[in-house]
N, C-alpha and C positions, 0 to 999 in steps of 0.2 A: 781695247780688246784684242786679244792674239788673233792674225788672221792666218787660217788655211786651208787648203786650199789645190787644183791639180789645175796645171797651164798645159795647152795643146792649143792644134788651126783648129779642128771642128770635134767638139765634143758632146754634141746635140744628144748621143743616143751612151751617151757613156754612163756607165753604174757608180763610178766612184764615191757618189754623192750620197745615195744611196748605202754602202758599203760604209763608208766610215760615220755616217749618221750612225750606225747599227755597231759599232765599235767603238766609239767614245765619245764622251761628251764634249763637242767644240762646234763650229758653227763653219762649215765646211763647202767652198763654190770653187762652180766650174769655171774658169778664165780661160775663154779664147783667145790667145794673141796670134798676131800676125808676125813674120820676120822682123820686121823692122820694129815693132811691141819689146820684141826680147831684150836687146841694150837697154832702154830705158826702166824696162821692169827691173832688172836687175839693177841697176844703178840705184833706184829706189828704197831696194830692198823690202817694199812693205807688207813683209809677209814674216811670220812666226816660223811655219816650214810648209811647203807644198811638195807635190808629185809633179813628175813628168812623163807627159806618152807622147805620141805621134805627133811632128816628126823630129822634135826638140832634144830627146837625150843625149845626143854629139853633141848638138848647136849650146847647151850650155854650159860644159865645162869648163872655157877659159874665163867663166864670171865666178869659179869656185874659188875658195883659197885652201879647200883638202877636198884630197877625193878617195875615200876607201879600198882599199886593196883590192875589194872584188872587185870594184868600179872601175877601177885603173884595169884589171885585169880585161874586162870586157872591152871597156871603152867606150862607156854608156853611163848613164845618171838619172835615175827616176824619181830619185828621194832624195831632197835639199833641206834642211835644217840652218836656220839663223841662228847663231849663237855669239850674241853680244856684234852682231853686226858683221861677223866673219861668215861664211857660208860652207855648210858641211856638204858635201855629196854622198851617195850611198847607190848601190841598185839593190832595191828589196825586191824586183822579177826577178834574180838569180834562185831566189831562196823559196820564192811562189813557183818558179819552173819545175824545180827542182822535191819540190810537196808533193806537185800534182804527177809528176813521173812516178815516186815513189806510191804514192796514194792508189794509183791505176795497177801498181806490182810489174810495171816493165821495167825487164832488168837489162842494163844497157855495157856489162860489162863482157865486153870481149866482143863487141857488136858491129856491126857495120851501121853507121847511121847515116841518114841523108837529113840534111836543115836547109830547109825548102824559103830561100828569103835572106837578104842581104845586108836588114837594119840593123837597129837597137837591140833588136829583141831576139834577132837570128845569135846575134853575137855572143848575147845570154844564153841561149841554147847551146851554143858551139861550145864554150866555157864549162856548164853543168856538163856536159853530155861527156868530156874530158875527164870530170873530175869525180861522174859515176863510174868511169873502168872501161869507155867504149875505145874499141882497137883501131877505129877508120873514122872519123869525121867528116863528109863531107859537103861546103856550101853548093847549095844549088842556086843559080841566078838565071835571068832568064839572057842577059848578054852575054857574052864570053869576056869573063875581066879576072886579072890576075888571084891566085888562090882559091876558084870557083869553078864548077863546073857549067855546063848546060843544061836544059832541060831535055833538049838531047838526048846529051852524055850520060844524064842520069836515066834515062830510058832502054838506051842500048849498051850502058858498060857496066849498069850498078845495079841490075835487076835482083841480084842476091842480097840486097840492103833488106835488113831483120828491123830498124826503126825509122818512122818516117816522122819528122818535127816540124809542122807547119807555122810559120810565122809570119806568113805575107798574108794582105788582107783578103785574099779571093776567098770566097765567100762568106763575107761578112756582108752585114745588111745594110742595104737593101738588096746586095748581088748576090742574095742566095743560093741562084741556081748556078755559080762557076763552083769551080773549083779548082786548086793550082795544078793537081796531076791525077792522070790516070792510073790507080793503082792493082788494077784486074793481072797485071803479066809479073806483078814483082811477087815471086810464091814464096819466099823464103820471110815472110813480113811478119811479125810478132808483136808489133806495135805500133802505133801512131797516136798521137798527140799534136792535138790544134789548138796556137794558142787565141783564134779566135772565139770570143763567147756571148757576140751577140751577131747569130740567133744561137741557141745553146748547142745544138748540133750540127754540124756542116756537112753539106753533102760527102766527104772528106770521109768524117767521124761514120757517118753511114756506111759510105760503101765498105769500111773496113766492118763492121759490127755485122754484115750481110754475113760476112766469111768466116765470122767465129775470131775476129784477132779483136786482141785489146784495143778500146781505140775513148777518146776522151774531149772534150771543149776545154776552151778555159778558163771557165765561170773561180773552179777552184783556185786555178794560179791568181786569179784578180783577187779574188777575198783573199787568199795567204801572202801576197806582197803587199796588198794591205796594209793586213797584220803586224807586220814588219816593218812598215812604213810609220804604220801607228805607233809600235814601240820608238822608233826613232821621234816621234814628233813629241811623244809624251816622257822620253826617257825611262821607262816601265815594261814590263813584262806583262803583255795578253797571256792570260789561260790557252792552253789547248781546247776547252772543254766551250769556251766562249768564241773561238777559230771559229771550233767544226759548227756550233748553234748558228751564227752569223752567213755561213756557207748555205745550209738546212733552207734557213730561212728565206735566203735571196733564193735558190732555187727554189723552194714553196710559194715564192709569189715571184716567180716569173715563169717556169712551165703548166703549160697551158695541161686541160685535160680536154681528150677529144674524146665522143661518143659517138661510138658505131654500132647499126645494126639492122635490121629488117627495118621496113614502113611499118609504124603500129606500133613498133616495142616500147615506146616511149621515151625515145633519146628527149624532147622539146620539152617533157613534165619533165626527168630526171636532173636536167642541164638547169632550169629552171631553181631545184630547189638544193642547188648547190651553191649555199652563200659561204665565197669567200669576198671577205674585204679586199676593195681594188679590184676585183675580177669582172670581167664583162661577159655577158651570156651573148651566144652570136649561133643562130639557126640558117645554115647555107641555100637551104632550099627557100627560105622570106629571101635573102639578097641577091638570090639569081631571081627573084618576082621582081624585086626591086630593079633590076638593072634589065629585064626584061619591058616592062612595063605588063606582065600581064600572067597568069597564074602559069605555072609549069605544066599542066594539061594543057593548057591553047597552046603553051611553046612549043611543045612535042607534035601536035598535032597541028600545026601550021609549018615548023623548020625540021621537024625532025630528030629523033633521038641522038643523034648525033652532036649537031647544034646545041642540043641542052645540054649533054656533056661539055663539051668546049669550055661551054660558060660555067658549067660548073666547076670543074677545073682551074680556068681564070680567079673563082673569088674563092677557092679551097687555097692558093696558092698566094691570093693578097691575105682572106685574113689570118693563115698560119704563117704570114712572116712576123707577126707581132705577138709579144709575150703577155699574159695574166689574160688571158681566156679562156671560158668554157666555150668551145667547137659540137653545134651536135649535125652530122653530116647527114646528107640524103644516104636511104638506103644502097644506092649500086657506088656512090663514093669510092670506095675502097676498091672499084675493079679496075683503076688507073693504079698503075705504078709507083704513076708522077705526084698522085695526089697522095700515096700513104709517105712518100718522101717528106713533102713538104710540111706534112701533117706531122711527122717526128724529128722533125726539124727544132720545135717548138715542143712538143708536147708526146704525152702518152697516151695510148690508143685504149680505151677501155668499152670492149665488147658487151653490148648489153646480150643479155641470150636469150632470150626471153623464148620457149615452146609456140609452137606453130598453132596450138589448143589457143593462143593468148590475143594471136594477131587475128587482124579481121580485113578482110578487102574493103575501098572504100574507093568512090566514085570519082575523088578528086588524086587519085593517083594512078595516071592511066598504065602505067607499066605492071599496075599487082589491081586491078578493078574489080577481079570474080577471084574467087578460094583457087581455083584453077593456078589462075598465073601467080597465084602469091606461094600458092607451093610450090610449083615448079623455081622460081625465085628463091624459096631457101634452100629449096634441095641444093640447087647449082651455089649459091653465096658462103654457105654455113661453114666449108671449111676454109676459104678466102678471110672471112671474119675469124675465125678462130688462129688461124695463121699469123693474120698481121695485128692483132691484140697483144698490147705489152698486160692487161690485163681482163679474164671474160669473168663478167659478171652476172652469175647464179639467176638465175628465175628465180625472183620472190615474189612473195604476196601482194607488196604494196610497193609503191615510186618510191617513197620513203625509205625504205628500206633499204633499196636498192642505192638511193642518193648516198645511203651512212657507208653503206659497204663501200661504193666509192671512194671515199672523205681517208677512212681507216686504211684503205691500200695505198692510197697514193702516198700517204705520210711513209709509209714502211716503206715504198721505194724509197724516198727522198733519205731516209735516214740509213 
């Protein structure tokens, strides 16, 4: 049987497997090797054709006997092909960079751009970003080494840089909360592109999206190098139409949908009866009881509203580092910054709305206990919720209801 297959050190959290399941039929594993795994794998040869990521696309060249023009070009190799025992190289991230730039409409011709990251993959940026029309190229690294700048440098000399191309891993998961640069002083910014895509948005992808600029993960570039990949393994041409389905799809079951809104409106029924396959229902205010040891009334009222935020916080920030869930938050959630960051890191915020006629005070929720404090609590919440909702969801009649509306929007985002 043909084997293939992607080689890297740690591929624990990697899609690939996933991905090319969903684009062709072959039987397709993750192989960790270590440095000294590489000569012998290759001597071997016992693979059909595999992919390469981190930190192997240098370290395997001298085992190729051709390496593709764009490959040569970069100076990188992600896609190998066995052919009668000879070994092809290719980089199909050139052509996934290069989709997802386009795909977002940042136009990089005549541009100042900065490529944040010194690899494989910076290389492949540097290359596209040349070969869209950009007028300035230049690496950012974080030591001062010949052809690069600083981070610095890039701070204090290159603040009119219009793209920003991230290809280093800072914030990737589990280190969600870094990120490789501050982008608040560079005002002339028009674009950014992270070729990180697990978790789907980086703090990166956010703070540009805060300001109205274009900004993207790179869920897309991983499906369309792929793609490309694929075609080399199968010698065939993928559909466009079976690309973008295979794209759809990985982001349909890995962005999480989170439910926000008052105490009462029903996030725990709605979240409830939102079955998707693979999806986990995960209610924040059960796993601060859980890690409390004790109901969220006795915690406020023994530590302190305070206190209970913290923790809340704490597990709004563990379980939105992980993909394919349904999130339904405690009602004041969303009055942390940190937690709508974390929350759209993963996922889409969808606002239940439910009228003030609907909700009811209730003795185990000491912050809204009388009608009193629970209006006062929407009056102050209502435009905070409506704010940071990617989408608010209609008063209706029944949970039901409300669950389908869900279901129908989230698809129209994704597609």
């Amino acid at each position: 049987m043909k084997k293939y297959g992607c080689i890297g050190k740690k591929l624990t959290h990697s899609f690939s497997k996933e991905i090319h399941g969903k684009l062709a039929n072959y039987d397709y594993e993750l192989i960790e090797l270590s440095e000294a795994d590489i000569k012998p794998f290759f001597e071997k040869k016992d693979f059909a054709a595999i992919n390469v990521t981190i930190p192997y696309k240098e370290t395997v060249t001298p085992y190729l006997d051709s390496v593709s023009e764009v490959a040569q070009r970069i100076g990188a190799v992600n896609t190998i092909v066995n052919k009668d025992g000879k070994l092809y190289g290719y980089n199909t991230d050139y052509y996934g960079m290069k989709a997802l730039i386009q795909r977002n409409d940042i136009d990089l011709k005549d541009k100042k751009v900065l490529i944040l990251g010194t690899g494989g993959t910076s290389k492949t940026a540097r290359v596209v970003a040349k070969d869209l029309g950009a007028s300035d190229v230049l690496t950012v690294s974080r030591s001062k080494r010949e052809g690069c700048i600083t981070y610095g440098e890039a701070t204090a000399e290159h603040l009119d840089a219009e793209v920003i191309i991230n290809t280093t891993p800072a914030g990737m998961y589990p280190d969600c909360d870094s990120k490789p640069i501050d982008i608040s002083a560079f005002t002339a910014l028009k674009g950014v592109i992270d070729a990180v895509y697990n978790p789907l948005f980086t703090n990166l992808v956010l703070d540009a999206r805060k300001r109205g600029i274009k900004a993207e993960g790179g869920l897309y570039m991983l499906v369309m190098q792929a793609v490309y990949a694929a075609e080399k393994f199968l010698d065939s041409q993928i559909p466009k139409e079976t690309a973008d389905n295979v794209f759809q799809s990985m982001l349909a079951s890995k962005e999480n949908i989170v439910l926000t809104g008052m105490p009462g409106s029903g996030k725990s029924t709605i979240g409830k009866l939102l079955k998707i396959d693979g999806f986990e229902f995960i209610d924040t205010d059960i796993e601060v009881e859980k890690r409390c040891g004790c109901t969220i009334k006795e915690l406020i009222s023994t530590k302190g509203e305070k206190y209970f935020r913290d923790l809340e916080s704490e597990v709004i920030r563990d379980v939105s580092s992980k993909s394919s869930r349904i999130i339904s938050t405690g009602g004041g959630a969303i009055l942390r910054k940190e937690n709508i960051n974390c929350l759209k890191r993963n996922g889409k915020l969808f606002f239940i709305n439910a009228n003030m006629e609907r909700l009811q005070a209730t003795d185990d929720r000491p912050l809204s206990d009388t009608y009193q404090k629970l209006a006062k609590l929407y009056s102050e919440r209502l435009r905070v919720y409506q704010s940071t909702a990617d989408v608010i969801v209609p008063d209706m009649t029944t949970p039901e209801g409300e669950a389908e509306y869900i279901l129908t929007k989230r698809m129209e985002r994704i597609k």
